[in-house]
N, C-alpha and C positions, 0 to 999 in steps of 0.2 A: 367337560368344560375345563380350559388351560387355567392356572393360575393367573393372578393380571401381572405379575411382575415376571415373569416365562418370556413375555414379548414386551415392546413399547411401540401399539399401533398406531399413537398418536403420533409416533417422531415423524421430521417431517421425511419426502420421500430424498436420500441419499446422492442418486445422479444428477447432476444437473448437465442438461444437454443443449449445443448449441441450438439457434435458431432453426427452422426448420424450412428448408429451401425451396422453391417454388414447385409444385406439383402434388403428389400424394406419398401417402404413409400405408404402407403393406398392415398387412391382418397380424402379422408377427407383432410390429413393431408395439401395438394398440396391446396388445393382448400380455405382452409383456409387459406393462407400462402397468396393467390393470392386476399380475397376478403379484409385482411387485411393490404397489402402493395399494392393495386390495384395503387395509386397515384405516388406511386415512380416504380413501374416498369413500368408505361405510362411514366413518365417521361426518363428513362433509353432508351428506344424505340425512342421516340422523337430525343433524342439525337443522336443516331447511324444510324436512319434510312439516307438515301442520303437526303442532302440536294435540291439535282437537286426539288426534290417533288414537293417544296414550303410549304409553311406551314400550309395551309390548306388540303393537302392529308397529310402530316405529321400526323397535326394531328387524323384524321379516321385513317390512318394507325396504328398509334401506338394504340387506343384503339383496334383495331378488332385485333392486333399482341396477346395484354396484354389476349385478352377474347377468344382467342382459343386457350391458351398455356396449358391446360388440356386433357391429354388424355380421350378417351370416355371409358364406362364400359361395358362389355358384359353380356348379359342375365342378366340384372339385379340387378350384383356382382358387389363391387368398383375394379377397376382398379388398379393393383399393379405397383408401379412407384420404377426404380431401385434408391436405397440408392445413395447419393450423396458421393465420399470419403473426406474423411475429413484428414486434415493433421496432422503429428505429435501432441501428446497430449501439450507437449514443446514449437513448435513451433506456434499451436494454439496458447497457455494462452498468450504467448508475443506479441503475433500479435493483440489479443483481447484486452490486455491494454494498443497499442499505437494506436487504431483508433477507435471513436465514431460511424462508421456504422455498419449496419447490424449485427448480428450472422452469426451462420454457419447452422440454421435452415435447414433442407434438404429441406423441403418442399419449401422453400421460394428459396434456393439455386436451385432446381429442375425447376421452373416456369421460375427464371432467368433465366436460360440455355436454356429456350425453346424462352423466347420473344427475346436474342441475337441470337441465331440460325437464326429465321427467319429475323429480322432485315438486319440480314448479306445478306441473300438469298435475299432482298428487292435489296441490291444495286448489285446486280452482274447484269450483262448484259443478254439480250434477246439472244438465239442463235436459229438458225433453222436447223434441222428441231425438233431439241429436244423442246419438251413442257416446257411452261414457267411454272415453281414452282409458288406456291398460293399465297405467301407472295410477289413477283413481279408483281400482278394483282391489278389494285384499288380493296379496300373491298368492298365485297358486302353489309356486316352490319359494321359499324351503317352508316347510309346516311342521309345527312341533304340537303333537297331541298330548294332553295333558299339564303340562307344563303353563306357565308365564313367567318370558326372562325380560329383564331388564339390567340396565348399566348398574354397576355399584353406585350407592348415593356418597355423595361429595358432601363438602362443610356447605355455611352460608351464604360466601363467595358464589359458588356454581349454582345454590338452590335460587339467587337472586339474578345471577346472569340469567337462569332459564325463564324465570319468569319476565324478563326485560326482553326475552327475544321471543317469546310466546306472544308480545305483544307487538312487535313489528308482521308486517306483509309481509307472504312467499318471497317476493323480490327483496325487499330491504332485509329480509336474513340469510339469503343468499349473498345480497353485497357484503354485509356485515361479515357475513365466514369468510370470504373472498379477501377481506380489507385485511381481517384481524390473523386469520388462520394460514392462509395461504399468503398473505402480505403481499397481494398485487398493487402497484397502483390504482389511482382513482381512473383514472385511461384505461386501463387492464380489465379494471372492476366492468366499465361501462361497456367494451368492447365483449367482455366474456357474456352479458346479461342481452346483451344486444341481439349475439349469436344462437342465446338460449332460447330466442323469442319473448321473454321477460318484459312483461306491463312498465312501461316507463322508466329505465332503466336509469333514466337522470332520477327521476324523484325517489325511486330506491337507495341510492344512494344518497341521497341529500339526506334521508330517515335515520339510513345505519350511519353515517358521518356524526348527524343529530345525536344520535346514542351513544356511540363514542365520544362526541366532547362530554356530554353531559360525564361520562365516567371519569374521567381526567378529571373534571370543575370536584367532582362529590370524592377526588383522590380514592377511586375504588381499585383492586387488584389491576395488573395483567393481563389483557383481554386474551393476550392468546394464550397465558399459560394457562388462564381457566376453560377455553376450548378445549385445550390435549388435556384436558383431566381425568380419570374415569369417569365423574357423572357422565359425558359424553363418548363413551368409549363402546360400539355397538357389538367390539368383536371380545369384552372381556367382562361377562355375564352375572347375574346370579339368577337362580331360577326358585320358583313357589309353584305350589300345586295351584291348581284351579280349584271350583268349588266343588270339594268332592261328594258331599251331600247331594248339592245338584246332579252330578253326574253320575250316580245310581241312582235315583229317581228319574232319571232319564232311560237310561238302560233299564228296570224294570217298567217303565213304560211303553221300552219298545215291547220287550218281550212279550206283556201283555197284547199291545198290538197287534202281535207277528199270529200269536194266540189267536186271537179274533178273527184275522183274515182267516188263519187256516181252517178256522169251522164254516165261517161265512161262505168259505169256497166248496165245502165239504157238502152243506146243505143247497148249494145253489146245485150242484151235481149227484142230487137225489134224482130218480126216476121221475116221472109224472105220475098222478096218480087218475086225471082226468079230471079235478079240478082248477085248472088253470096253472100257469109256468110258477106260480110261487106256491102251489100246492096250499095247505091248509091256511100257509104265513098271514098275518095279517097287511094291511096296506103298507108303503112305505111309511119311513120311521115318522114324516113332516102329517103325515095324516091321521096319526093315531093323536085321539083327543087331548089325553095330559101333554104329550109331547108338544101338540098344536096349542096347545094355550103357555107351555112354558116356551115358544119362539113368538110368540106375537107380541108386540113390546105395547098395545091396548089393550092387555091384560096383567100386566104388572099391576101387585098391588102396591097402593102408599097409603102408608098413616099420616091420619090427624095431626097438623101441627100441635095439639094441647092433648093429645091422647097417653102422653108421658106421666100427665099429670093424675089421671083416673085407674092409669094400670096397675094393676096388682102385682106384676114386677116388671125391672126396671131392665131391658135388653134389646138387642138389635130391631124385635119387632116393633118398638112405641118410636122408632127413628121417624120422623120425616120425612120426604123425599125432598133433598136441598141441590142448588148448583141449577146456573143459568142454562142449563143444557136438558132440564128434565122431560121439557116438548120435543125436544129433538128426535123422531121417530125412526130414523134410517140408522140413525148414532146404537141406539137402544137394540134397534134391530140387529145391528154389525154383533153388540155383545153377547146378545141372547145367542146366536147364531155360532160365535166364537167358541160360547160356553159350552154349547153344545159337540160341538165339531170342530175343534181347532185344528188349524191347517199346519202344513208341516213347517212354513215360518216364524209360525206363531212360539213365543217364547213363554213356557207354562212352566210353573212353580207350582209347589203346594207345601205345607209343612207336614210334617211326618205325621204318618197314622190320617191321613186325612184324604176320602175318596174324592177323586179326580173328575168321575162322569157329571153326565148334564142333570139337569134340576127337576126334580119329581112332577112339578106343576110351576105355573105361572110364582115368580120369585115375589121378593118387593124388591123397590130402588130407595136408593138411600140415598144416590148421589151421582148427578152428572154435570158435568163442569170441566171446563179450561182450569188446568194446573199445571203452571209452568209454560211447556210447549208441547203438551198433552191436553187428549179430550180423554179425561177418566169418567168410567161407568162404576160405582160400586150397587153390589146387589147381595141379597140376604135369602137363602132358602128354607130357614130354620134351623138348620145344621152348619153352614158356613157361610162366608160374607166371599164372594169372589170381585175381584177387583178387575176390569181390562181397561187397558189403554191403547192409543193410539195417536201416532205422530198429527201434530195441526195441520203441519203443511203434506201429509200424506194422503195416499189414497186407502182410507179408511176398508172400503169394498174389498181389496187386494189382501189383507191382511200382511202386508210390507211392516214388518217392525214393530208389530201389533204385540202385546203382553198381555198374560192372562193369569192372575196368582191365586190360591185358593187356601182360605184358612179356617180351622174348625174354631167356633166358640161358644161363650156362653154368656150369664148375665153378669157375671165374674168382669169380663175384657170389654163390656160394651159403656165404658167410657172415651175413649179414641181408636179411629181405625187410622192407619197410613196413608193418604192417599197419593202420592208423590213423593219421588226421588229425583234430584239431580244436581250434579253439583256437588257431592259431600253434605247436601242438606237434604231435611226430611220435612215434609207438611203433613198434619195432622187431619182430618175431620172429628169435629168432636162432639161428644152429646148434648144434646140437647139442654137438658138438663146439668151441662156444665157453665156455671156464671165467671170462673177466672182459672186463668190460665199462666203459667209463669214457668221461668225455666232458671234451674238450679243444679250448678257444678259439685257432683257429689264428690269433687277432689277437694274442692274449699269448703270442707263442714262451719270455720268459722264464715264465710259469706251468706250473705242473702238471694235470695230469688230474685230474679226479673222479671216484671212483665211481658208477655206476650200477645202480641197483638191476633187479633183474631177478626175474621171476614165476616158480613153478615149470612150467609152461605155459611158458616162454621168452620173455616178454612182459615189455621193459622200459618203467623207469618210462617220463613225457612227456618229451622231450626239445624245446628250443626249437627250429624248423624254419629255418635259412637261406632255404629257398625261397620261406617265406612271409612275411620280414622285407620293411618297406619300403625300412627304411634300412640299410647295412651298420657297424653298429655292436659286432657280434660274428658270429662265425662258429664254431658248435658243429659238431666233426666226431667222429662217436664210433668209440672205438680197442676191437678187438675183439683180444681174448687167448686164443690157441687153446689145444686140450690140448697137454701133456708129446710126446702118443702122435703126433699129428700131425707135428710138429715133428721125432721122429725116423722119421719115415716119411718125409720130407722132409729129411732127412740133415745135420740141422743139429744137433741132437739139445736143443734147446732149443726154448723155447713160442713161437710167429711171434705177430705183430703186426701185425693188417689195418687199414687207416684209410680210414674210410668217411664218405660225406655226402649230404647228403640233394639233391637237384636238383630234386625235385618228381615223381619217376616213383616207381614200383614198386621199382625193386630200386637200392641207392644206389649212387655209381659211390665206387670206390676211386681214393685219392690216394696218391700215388708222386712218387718224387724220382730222377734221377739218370740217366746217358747212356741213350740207346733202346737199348732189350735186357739191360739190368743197370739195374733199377729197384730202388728200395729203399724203408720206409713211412717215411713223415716221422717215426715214433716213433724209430726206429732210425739215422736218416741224419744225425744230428746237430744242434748249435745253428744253424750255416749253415743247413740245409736246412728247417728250424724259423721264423728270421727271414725268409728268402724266401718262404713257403706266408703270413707273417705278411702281407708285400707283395702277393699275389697273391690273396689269397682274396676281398676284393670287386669282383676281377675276371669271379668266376666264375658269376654271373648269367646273364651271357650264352653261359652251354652248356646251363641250365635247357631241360625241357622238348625234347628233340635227340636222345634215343635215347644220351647218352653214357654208357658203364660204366666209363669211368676215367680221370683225368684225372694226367696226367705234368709233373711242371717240373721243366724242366731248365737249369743255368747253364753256358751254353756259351762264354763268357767273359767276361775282368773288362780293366778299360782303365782305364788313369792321364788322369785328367782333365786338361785344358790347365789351365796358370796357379795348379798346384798347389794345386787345387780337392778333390782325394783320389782315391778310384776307384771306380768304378760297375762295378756286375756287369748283365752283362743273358745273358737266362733266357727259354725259349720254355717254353710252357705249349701243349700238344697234347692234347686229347678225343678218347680213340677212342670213336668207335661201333659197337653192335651189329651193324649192317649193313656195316660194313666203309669203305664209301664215308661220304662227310661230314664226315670229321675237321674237326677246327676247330683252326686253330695261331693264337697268340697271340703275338708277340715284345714283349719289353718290358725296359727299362733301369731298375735301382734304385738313383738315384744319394741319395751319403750325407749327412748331415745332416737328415734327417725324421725325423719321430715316429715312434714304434714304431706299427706297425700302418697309415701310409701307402699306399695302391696307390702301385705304381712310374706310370711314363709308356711308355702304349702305343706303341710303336714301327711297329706292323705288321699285320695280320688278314688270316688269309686261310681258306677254307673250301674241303673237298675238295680239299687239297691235300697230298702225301707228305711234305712238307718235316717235320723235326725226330721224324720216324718212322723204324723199323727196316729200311726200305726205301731211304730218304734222307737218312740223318740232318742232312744239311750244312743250314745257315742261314745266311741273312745279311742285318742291317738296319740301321736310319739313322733318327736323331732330328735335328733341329734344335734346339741345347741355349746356354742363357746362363749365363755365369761370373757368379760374384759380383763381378766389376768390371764388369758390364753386355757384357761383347762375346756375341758370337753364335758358333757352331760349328755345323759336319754332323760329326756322329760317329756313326761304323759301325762294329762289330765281326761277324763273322764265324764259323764254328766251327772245327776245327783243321783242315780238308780245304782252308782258304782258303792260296792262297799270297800274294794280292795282293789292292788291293781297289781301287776308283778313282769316282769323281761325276763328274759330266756333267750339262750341263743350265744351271739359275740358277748352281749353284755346281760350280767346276774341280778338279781333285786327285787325289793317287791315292799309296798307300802299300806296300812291300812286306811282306810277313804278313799277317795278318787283321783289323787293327784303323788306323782312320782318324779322323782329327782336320783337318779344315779351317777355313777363318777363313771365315767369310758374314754378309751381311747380314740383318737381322731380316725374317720372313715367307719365304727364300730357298725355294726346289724343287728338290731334285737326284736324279736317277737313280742308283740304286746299282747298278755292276757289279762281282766277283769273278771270278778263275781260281780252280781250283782245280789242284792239284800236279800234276794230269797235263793240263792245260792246259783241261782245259775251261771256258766260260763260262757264269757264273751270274746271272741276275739277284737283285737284293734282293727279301725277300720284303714282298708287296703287302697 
């Protein structure tokens, strides 16, 4: 990938060439035109194609638009490409010396007419049984695996242009880059839209004109300088992985797969033994009994509306079956069916350590329902809650865009499941057994909760997705309010308070505060425990996607800073997972004087490992830290198990208790070791 400042693709294109004379333009002429403004007609593309895309099929898009907008040559002869017309000799020269872009180049005029063509054909709709046109298809060239690129992000300016042209029509952003980028006239604009086949090329224009005055009236930027900006720059990249989680869980799915067939085929080319072509096998798979009762969706079971209230615990199985869609028998059938045998469209998740195959016997449902522009299935087999969806307007039977996600739980997680994504938002199903629901930004510890409206169906409203932010600018975690009756079954005889968040899986992990083994919800644990969650929450990115169902911070101690600096608390943040194994600990120091809603400074990471669990609870770590008179320090605190602590290495020292303060040079390395009270030795966590 070039640097962006290496080239400026945005500039406009350099020749400007007379009118172009009556007859045609050779395959040269085009081809030149196309390898020498290649950057600004990707860019032109980028801009018109639908936004729906997103911006990494934008961008493929728009290059595979820009690199087949040459006709082909037959036998060997260049291709004659019809003359572009060109307007009045008059009303050219005047239009030529009040706008810096482009000429009238035909060739260059002829390539643009082809990448708006198809751009436009990009955002028209699917219809059946008519064939979808080529430019509505992902490309097939160029394909980048692994990867997703997109343009550099720009300031304010560009983030509000784009969403101002996200909401114009194919055609009116097409005029609109026309008007503003390429600075044709409004005759130009019409005549180029006309050409392209473009839906109403007057009323496109009368939209992007619409949009531009409005930007003059509200004195906003530049229109053109904010098209050639990077945000828009499709040939000056940055790139992210995909989700790599997902894609090992995919790849050991195949292999399993590959596994399966290769015996399946192994045993079908057995011998015979004289009884019959499957020899001893049993019937197929749809006729052995368990199997046959966990695909018939008239054998799903469902619980009691009130059966919450008699159960001796409180978990997936006392659920309901809720959601206007629970008669729906084909729907039901489509999932069972999916669960079982998912096709090779179907797009299947699971969180880690969590078995993938079909259901031992007939499930329960929990939940079938319209959500969003999805018909969700949730279903429960005692071990996981699997979720499938399916497009509204799809053909459900096909498995076309069909989803299928599987997650393990327990009676731990069975206050809300996910049931919908889209948009950057997240909806909830929740228990039964939950009477209030609110949601609360763990960045403003001093803020309150909001209410959250919830469906009679138990479907709340959208709430904003953490998981799916790019940036951590807030962080919604929604606080679940159980019954009366709970609560005194539970021996506390008041209503509990679960605090939940969203990671990106199936069932949200719950946040707690306070030593391993006596945790408590951030609702109930105080303003401390409050402003701490406030420090730690855009930390939490990186347990997304990890099989984690709950995430614990704990402040295992606070230390007087050198040179009466104040005191820093530092707090280990531990993910249990589902599977037991994989924990993820976190150490990290919150020293004072930041903004509300700061992340602290990571101290430590360490993965699969017991430390700051109810197995281990002890910890102990070390930052390299500068006063505000510029010196430097190693300071380590420890948990209360520590009797001493001591550095080795770049930097020498060593303190009795659990907490350390030594004098180091900037960049310094030191090794932490700790006793604890019955003399054992610890190393600092890594």
């Amino acid at each position: 990938m070039r640097p962006h400042d290496a080239v400026t693709p945005s500039a406009a294109p350099s020749v400007t060439a007379p009118a172009a004379p009556p007859g045609s333009i050779g395959l040269e002429q085009a081809e030149a035109a196309l390898v020498e403004h290649y950057p600004r007609l990707v860019r032109i593309a980028y801009l018109v194609l639908p936004p729906s895309l997103g911006r990494n099929r934008r961008v493929l898009s728009a290059h595979a638009l820009v690199q087949r907008s040459l006709p082909r040559g037959r036998g060997g002869r260049p291709a004659a490409i019809p003359a572009q017309a060109s307007p009045p000799a008059q009303a050219s020269q005047s239009t030529q010396a009040s706008r810096p872009g482009p000429g009238h180049g035909p060739g260059y005029a002829y390539v643009r007419e082809q990448v708006l063509r198809q751009a436009l054909d990009a955002g028209l709709p699917l219809k059946r049984p008519a064939l979808p046109r080529r430019a509505q298809l992902p490309p097939l060239l160029p394909q980048v695996w692994g990867l997703r690129m997109f343009p550099r992000s720009g300031g304010a300016d560009e983030l509000a242009l784009d969403q101002r042209l996200s909401a114009l029509s194919g055609p009116a952003r097409a005029a609109y880059v026309l008007r503003c980028l390429e600075r044709l006239s409004d005759t130009e604009v019409r005549r180029t839209l006309t050409a392209c086949d473009a839906a109403d090329p007057h009323a496109a224009l009368a939209e992007a004109n619409a949009m531009a005055a409005l930007e003059t009236a509200e004195g906003r930027g530049d229109s053109a300088v904010l098209l050639e900006s990077p945000e828009f720059d499709p040939c000056s990249l940055q790139v992210r992985p995909t989700d790599l989680m997902r894609r090992r869980q995919h790849l050991k799915a195949a292999l399993l797969g590959t596994a399966a067939a290769a015996v399946c085929a192994a045993l079908l080319g057995l011998p015979d033994d004289g009884r019959g072509p499957d020899g001893a096998a049993a019937p197929p798979y749809a006729r052995h009994p368990a199997a046959e009762a966990a695909l018939d969706p008239a054998k799903l079971t469902k619980a009691a509306d009130a059966s919450w209230r008699r159960a001796s615990r409180l978990d997936y199985s006392v659920w309901p079956a809720r959601g206007a869609l629970t008669g729906d028998r084909e729907l039901l059938r489509r999932a069972l069916a999916v669960w079982a045998r998912p096709g090779g469209a179907v797009q299947v998740s699971a969180t880690p350590g969590t078995p993938a195959g079909p259901p031992m016997g007939a499930p329960q449902l929990l939940y079938a329902g319209e959500v969003d522009q999805a018909r969700v299935v949730l279903l429960y087999d005692g071990l996981r809650v699997v979720r499938y969806a399916e497009p509204k307007d799809g053909a459900g039977g096909s498995g076309a865009a069909a989803a299928l996600d599987l997650a393990r739980t327990d009676a731990a997680s069975a206050g809300a499941l996910v049931v919908g994504r889209s948009d950057g938002n997240v909806r909830y199903l929740t228990a039964p057994w939950v009477r209030g629901t609110a949601v609360r930004d763990l960045l403003k510890p001093s803020g309150g909760a909001s209410a959250l409206p919830v469906g009679e169906d138990g479907v709340t409203a959208p709430v904003p997705s953490p998981a799916a932010a790019r940036e951590c600018r807030s962080w919604e975690a929604l606080e679940l309010t159980e019954d009366d009756a709970v609560g005194r079954r539970a021996g506390s005889g008041t209503a509990a308070v679960r605090t939940v968040t969203d990671l990106g899986e199936l069932t949200p992990a719950r946040l707690t505060s306070g030593k391993p083994g006596a945790p408590q919800d951030p609702a109930a644990a105080g303003t401390t425990a409050r402003q701490a969650w406030a420090r730690t929450a855009c930390l939490l990115p990186g347990m997304r996607a990890h099989g984690v169902r709950g995430v614990r911070l704990w402040e295992y101690a606070r230390q007087p800073l050198p040179e009466g600096d104040g005191t820093a608390a530092w707090l280990c943040t531990r993910a249990e997972t589902w599977r037991g194994a994989g924990g993820r600990v976190l150490a990290q120091i919150q020293a004072p004087g930041v903004p509300e809603g700061a992340p602290g400074a990571v101290a430590a990471r360490a993965e699969d490992s017991p430390a700051c669990g109810e197995r281990e609870p002890r910890v102990l770590a070390g930052v390299l830290w500068k006063s505000r008179a510029g010196h430097w320090y190693v300071l380590a605190a420890g948990s209360e198990e520590f009797a001493s602590v001591g550095a080795s290495g770049g930097v020498t020292g060593s303190a009795k208790g659990r907490l350390l303060a030594v004098k180091a040079g900037q960049g310094a390395r030191a090794e932490l070791t700790g006793r604890l009270k019955d003399g054992t030795r610890v190393d600092g966590l890594r």
